[in-house]
C-alpha positions in Angstrom: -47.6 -203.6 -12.9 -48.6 -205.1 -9.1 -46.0 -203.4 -7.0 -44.2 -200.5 -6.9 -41.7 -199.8 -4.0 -40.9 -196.8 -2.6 -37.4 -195.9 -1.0 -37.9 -193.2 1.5 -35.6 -191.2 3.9 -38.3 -188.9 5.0 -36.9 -185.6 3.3 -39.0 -183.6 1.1 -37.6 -185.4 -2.1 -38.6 -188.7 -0.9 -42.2 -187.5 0.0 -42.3 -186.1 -3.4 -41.2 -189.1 -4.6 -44.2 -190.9 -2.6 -46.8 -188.9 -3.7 -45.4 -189.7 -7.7 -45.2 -193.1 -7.1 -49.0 -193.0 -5.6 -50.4 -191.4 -8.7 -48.7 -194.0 -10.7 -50.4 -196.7 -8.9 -53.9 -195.0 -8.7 -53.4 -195.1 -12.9 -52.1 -199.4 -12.9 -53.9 -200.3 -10.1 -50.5 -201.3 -8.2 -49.8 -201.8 -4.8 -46.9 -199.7 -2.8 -44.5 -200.7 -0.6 -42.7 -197.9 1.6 -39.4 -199.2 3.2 -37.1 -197.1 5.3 -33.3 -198.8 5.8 -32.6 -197.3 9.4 -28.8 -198.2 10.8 -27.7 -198.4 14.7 -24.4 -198.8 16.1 -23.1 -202.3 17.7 -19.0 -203.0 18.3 -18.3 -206.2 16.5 -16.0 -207.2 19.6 -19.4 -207.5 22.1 -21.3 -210.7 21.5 -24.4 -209.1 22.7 -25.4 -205.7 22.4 -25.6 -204.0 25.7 -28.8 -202.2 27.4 -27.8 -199.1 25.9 -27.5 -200.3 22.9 -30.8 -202.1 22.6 -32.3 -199.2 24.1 -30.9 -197.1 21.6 -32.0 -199.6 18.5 -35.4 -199.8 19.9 -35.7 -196.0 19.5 -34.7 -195.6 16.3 -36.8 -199.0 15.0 -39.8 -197.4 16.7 -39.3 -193.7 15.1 -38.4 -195.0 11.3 -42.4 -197.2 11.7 -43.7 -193.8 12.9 -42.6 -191.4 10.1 -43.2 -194.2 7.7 -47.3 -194.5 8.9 -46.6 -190.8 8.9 -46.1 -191.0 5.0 -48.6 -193.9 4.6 -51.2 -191.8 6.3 -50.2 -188.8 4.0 -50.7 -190.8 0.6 -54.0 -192.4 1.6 -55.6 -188.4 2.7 -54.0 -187.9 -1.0 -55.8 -190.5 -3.1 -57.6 -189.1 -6.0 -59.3 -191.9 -7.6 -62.4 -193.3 -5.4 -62.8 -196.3 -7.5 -59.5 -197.8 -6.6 -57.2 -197.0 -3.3 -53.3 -198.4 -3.9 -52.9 -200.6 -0.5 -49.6 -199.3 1.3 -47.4 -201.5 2.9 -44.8 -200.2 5.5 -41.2 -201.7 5.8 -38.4 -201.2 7.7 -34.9 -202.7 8.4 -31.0 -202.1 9.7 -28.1 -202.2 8.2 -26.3 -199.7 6.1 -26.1 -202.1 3.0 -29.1 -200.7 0.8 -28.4 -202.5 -2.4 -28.6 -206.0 -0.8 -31.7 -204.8 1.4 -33.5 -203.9 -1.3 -32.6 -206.8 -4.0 -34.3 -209.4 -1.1 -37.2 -207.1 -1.0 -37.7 -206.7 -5.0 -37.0 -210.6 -4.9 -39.5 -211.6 -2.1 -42.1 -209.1 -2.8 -41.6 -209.2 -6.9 -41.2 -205.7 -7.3 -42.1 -204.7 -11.0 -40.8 -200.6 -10.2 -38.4 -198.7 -7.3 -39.2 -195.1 -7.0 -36.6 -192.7 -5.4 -36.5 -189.1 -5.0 -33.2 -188.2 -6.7 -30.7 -186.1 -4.5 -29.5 -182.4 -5.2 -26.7 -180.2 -3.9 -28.1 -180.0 -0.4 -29.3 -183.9 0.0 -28.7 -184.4 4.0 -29.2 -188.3 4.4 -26.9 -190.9 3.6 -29.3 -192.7 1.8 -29.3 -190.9 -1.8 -25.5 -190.0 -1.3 -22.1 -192.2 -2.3 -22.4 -195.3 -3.9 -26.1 -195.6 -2.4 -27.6 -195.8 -5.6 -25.2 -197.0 -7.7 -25.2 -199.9 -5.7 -29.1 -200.3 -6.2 -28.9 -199.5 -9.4 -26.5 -202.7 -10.4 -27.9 -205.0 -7.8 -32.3 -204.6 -8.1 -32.4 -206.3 -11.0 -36.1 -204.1 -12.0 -36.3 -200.9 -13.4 -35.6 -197.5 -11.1 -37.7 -194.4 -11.3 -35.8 -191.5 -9.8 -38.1 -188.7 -9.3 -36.7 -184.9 -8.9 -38.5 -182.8 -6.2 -39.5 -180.3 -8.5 -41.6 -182.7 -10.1 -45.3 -183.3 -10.3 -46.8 -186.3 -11.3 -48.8 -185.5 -15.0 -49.7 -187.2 -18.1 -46.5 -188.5 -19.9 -47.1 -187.5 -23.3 -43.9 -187.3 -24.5 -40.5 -189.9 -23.2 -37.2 -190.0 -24.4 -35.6 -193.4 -24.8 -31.5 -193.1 -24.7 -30.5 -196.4 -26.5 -26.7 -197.3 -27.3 -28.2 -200.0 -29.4 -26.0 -202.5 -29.0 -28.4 -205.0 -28.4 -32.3 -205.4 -28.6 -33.3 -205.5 -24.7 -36.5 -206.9 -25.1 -37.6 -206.8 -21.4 -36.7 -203.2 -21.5 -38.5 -202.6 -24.1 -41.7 -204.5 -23.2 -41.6 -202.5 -19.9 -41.3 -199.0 -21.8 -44.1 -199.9 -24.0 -45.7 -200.8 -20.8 -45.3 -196.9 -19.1 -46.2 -195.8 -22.5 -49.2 -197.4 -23.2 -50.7 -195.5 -19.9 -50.8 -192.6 -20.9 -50.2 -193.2 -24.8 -47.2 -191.6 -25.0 -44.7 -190.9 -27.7 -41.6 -192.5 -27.6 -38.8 -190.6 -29.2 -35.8 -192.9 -30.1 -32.8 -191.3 -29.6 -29.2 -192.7 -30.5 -25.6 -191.2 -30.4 -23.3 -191.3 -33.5 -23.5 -192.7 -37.1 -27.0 -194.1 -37.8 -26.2 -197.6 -39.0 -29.4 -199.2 -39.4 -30.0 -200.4 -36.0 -32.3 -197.9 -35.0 -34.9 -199.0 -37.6 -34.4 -202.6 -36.1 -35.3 -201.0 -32.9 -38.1 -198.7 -33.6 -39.1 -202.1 -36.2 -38.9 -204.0 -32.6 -41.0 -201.1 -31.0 -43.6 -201.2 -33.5 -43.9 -204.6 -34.1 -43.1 -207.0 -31.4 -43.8 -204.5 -29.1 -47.1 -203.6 -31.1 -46.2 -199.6 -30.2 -46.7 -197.3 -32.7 -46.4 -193.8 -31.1 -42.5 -194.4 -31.9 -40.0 -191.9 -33.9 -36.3 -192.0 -33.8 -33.7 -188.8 -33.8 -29.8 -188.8 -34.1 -28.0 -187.1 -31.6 -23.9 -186.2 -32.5 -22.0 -187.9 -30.2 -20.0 -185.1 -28.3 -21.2 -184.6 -24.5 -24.0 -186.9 -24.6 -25.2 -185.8 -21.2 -25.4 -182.4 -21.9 -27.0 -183.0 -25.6 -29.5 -185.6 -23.9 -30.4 -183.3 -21.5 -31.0 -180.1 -23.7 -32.5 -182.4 -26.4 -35.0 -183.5 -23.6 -35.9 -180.1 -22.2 -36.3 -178.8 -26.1 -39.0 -181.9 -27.4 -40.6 -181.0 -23.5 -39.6 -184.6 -22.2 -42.3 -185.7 -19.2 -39.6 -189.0 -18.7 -36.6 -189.5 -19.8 -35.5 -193.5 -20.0 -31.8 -195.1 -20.3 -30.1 -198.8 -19.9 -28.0 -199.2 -17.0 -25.6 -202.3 -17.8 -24.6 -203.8 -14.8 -20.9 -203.5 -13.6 -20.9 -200.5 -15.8 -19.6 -197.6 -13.5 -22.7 -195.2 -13.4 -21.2 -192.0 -14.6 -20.5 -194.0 -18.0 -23.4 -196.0 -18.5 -24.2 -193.5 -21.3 -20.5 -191.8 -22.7 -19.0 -188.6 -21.1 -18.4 -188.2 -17.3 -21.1 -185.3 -17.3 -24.4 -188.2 -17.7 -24.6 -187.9 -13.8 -25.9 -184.7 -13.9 -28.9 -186.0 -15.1 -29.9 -187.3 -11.5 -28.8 -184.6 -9.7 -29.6 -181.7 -11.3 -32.4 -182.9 -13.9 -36.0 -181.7 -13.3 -37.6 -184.6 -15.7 -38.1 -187.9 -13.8 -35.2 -190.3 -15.2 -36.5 -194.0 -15.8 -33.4 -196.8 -15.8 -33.8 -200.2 -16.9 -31.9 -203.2 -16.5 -30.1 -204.3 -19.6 
């Protein structure tokens, strides 16, 4: 991994998020990019904006670059490892269209991992909220970490992999072995339904293409998979939980049963998607 970027919106979840996706680059030796989308208003009917207006856009350019060194300064006073420092990179732009802002920034930048603090009940900025991160999630194209603020960054010893199977998603698969491999972690399979075989053709593509072999497999019945994930993850004491997002698939049903959102919001175990 050479770059990690960071979606921020200076609440405590982001920073939390930060600090995570630090620790993670202290361990790969990755580089971090914090971007802040910041949004100002300009009538479509006026060719130019007016001195107001300018004024007005120059102020909040100028205060999203200070609370982004803000958080820049913050990670570097938090480095742990003297050996090697992550270098920070601080981004902003306007514009309230976060999927294409950051799809030109994982393209131009080649951004192996986002990093977002996932919202709760009392998420205040627009940026975590809607179709915010749906919209990232079907336009990044790289996986998305979404980190809960309860959450401290330690060893991943044990990660969850929710796989409908209907396919062998090799990249995916490469880049779980990948987080895995950090902290040699073990990967428990996990599939909803009838076991048909294509498990063992997963776990075989695990093991052998993959060369992984901290790998098991568990059947889970398929009857409110969110709610059986989620207890099934809290019970084998899941440090990550991963899923495939298909994209065009509407978010709430990228695994069955309306309830898979919850995941995000209410979740304390980070939640890793990947790109089918």
């Amino acid at each position: 991994m050479e770059t990690i970027l960071v979606l921020t919106d200076f609440s405590k979840k982001a920073e939390n998020a930060a600090l995570y996706a630090l620790r993670l680059a202290e361990k790969t030796h990755a580089k971090i990019i914090l971007f802040h989308l910041y949004d100002y208003f300009h009538s479509p009917n006026l060719p130019d904006p007016d001195p107001k207006s300018k004024d007005r856009y120059n102020v909040v350019r100028n205060e999203s670059l200070l609370e982004l060194n803000k958080i820049k300064q913050y990670l570097e006073t938090h480095s742990k490892q003297a050996e090697f420092k992550p270098d920070i990179t601080i981004l902003n732009n306007f514009g309230l269209d976060l999927a294409s802002s950051v799809r030109e920034l994982v393209m131009e930048n080649k951004v192996d991992l986002i990093i977002m603090g996932s919202k709760g009940d009392n998420a205040v900025s627009h940026l975590f909220y809607g179709s915010d991160a749906y919209g990232v999630l079907d336009n990044a194209g790289c996986p998305i970490l979404f980190v809960p603020i309860t959450c401290c960054f330690d060893p991943v010893e044990t990660i969850v992999f929710a796989n409908d199977l209907k396919k062998d998603y090799n990249k995916a698969i490469n880049f779980l072995t990948y987080i895995a491999r950090i902290d040699n972690s073990h990967i428990i399979l996990t599939h909803f339904g009838e076991y048909d075989g294509k498990a063992g053709r997963c776990l075989n593509l695990i093991k052998q293409a993959s060369e992984y072999v901290n790998v098991t497999s568990r059947l889970i019945p398929l009857k409110d998979i969110g709610k059986q994930l989620k207890e099934f993850s809290v019970s084998v004491g899941a440090d990550l939980v991963v899923m495939i997002h298909h994209r065009g698939a509407s978010f709430e049903k990228f695994i069955s049963g309306s309830k898979s959102k919850r995941l995000i919001d209410h979740n304390r175990t980070p939640l890793l998607i990947l790109p089918d």
